[in-house]
LUMMAR-267368 format. One line per field, with one value per residue (C-alpha): residue number from 1; residue in one letter; x, y, z. Coordinates in steps of 0.05 Angstrom, whole numbers, plus 5000, padded with zeros to 4 digits. Layout:
N
num c(NUM;...)
residu c(A;...)
x c(X;...)
y c(Y;...)
z c(Z;...)
This chain:
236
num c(1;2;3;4;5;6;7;8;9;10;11;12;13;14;15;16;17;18;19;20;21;22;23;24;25;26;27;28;29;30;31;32;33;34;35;36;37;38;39;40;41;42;43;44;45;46;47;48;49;50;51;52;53;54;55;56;57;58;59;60;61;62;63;64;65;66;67;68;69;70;71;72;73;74;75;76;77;78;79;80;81;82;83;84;85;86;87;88;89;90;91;92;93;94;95;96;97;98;99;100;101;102;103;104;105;106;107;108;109;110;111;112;113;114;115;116;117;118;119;120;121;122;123;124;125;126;127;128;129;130;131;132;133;134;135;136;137;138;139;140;141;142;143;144;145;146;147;148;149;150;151;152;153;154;155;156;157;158;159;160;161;162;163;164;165;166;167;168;169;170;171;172;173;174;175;176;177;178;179;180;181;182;183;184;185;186;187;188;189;190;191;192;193;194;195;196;197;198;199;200;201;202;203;204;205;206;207;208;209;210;211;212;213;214;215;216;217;218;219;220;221;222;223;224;225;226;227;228;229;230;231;232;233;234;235;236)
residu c(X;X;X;X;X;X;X;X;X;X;X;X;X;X;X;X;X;X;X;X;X;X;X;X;X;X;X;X;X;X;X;X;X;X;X;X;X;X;X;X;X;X;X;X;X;X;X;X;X;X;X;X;X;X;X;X;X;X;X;X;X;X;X;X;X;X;X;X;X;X;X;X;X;X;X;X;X;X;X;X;X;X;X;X;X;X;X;X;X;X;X;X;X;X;X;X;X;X;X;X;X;X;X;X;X;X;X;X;X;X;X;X;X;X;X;X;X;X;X;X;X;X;X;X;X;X;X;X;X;X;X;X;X;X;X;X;X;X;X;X;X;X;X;X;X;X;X;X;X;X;X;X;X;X;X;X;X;X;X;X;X;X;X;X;X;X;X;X;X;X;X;X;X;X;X;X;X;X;X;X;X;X;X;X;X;X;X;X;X;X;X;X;X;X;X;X;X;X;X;X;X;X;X;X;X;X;X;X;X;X;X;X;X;X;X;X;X;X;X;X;X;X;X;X;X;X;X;X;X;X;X;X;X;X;X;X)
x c(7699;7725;7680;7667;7694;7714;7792;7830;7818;7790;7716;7722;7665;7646;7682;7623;7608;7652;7610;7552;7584;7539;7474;7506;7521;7460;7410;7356;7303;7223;7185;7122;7086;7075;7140;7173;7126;7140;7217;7198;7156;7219;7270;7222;7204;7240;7189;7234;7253;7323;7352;7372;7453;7498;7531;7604;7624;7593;7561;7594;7597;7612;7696;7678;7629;7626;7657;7697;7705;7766;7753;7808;7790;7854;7859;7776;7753;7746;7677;7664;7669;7690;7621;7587;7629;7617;7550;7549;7591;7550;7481;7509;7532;7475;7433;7474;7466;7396;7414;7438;7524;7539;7576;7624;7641;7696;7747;7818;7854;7924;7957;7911;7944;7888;7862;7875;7826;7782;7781;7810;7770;7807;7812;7864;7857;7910;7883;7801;7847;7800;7731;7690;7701;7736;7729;7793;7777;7845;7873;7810;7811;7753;7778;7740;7765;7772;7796;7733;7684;7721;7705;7631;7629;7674;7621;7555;7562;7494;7487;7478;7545;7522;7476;7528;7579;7522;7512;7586;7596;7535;7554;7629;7614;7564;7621;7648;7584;7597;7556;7608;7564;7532;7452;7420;7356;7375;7341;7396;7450;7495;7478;7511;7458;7511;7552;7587;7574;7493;7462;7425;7393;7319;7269;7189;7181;7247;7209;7236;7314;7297;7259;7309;7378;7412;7357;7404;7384;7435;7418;7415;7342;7304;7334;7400;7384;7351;7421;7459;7412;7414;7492;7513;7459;7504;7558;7511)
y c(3522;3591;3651;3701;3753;3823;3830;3891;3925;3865;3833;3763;3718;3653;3611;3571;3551;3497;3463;3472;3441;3375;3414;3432;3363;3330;3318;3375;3377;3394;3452;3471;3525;3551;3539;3581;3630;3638;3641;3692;3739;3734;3760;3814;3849;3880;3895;3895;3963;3935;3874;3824;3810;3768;3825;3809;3881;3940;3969;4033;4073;4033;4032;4085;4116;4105;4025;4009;3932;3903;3819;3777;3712;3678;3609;3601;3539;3512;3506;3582;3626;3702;3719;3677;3706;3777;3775;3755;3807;3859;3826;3822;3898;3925;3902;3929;3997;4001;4028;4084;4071;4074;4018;3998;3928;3921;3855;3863;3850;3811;3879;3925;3956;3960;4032;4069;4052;3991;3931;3869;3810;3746;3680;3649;3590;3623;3690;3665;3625;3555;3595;3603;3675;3722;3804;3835;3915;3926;3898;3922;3848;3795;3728;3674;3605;3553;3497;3499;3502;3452;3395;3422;3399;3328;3323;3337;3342;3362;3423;3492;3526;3585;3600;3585;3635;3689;3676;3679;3745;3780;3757;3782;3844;3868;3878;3931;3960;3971;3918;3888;3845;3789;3776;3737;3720;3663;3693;3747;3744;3771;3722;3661;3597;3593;3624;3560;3567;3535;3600;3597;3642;3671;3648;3659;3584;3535;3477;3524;3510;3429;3443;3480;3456;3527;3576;3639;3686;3685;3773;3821;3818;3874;3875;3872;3934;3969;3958;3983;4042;4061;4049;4098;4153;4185;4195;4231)
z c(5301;5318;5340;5292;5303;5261;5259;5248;5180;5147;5150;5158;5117;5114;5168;5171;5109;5100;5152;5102;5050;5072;5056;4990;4985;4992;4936;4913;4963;4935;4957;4969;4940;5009;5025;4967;4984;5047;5030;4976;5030;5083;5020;5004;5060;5120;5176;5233;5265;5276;5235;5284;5272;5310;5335;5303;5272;5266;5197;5170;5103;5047;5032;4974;4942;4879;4892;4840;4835;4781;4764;4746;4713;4728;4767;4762;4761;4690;4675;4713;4641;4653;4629;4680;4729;4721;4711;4791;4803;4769;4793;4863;4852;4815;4882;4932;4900;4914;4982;4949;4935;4863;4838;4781;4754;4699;4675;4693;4633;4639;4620;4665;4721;4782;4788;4865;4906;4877;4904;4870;4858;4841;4859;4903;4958;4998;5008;5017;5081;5067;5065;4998;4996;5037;5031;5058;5071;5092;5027;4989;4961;4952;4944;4911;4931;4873;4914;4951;4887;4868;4928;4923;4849;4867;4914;4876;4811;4797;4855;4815;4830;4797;4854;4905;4866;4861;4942;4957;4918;4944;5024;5013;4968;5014;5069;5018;5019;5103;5132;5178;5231;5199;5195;5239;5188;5162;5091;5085;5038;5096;5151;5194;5205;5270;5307;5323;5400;5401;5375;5315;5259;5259;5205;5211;5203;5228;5186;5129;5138;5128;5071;5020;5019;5021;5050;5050;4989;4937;4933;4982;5011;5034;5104;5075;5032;5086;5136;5080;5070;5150;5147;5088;5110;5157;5098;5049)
């Protein structure tokens, strides 16, 4: 596994998730009342002074303000309608502009030329380079990768990939937002379980991770609002 790292002009997401495609894999796991709970208490509140990260990038202002995002439905995976699609996009968006960035969500039509400045979400294997999603400041581009919902849905039928698509949108989407380094609670939407080198992520209870079979919050959490929050202030 490589180390994550942030390359020039781009925020690279999800190199590790492929090596999570097992947990998506396996069969739906029961919980607890205690244990949703608890899960439910870590997405809600935020009562560190500093949000632990893996110290990969940086967080900045978002790209812009407001953050136009353009969807293009072609090359999805069949049974992902353009309906279902968006609505992540806009619930992922809607979310994110709690920390105070405006946001815009509209379909790219076949004939639709993309406006200056937003950023292109589409689906292409070649550009998400093997990972679920990859957001691409540089190119102002978030790639969705079919090829990889694809093997997750070979592999288990019956996982929701609806809550995986929600999950990859709101990780990539948030980079747009300027949260470059990547989480280190294992609850945020923006974090790494690993860093691939023997670290791994923070949760109040590590029984937790066994007991759901993706732990990660498919929406920004408070944390993840709060680091966006602290990382536009200074463009206001």
């Amino acid at each position: 596994m490589r180390a994550l790292k942030r390359l020039r002009g781009r925020a690279r997401a999800w190199p590790v998730l492929p090596l999570a495609l097992a947990a998506l894999c396996a069969p739906a796991l029961a919980q607890s009342p205690e244990q949703i709970r608890l899960r439910d208490q870590e997405m809600a509140q935020c009562p560190l002074a500093e949000v632990p990260t893996w110290g990969d990038g940086r967080d900045r202002p978002a790209l812009a303000s407001p953050l136009r995002l353009r969807y293009a439905h072609a090359g999805a995976p069949a049974w992902f309608t353009a309906e279902q699609v968006m609505q992540a996009l806009q619930s992922a968006a809607s979310s994110w502009s709690r920390c105070g960035v405006p946001s815009e969500v509209l379909r790219l039509q076949a004939s639709d030329e993309l406006p200056t400045g937003a950023v292109f979400v589409h689906w292409s294997a070649a550009a998400s380079r093997g990972n679920f999603g990859l957001a691409d400041l540089g190119q102002r581009s978030l790639a969705l990768n079919p090829a990889m919902f694809t093997l997750l849905r070979q592999r288990n039928p019956r996982h929701p990939a609806g809550e995986t698509l929600q999950m990859v949108v709101s990780h990539e989407m948030g980079h747009f937002f300027g949260l470059m380094a990547h989480s280190r609670r294992c609850i945020d939407v923006t974090s790494y379980y690993t860093d691939g080198k023997g670290g791994q992520c923070q949760t109040t209870d590590p029984g937790l991770l066994k007991a759901f079979g993706e732990y990660r919050a498919t929406l920004p959490t408070a944390c993840d609002i709060e680091r966006c929050r602290r990382a536009n202030a200074q463009a206001r």
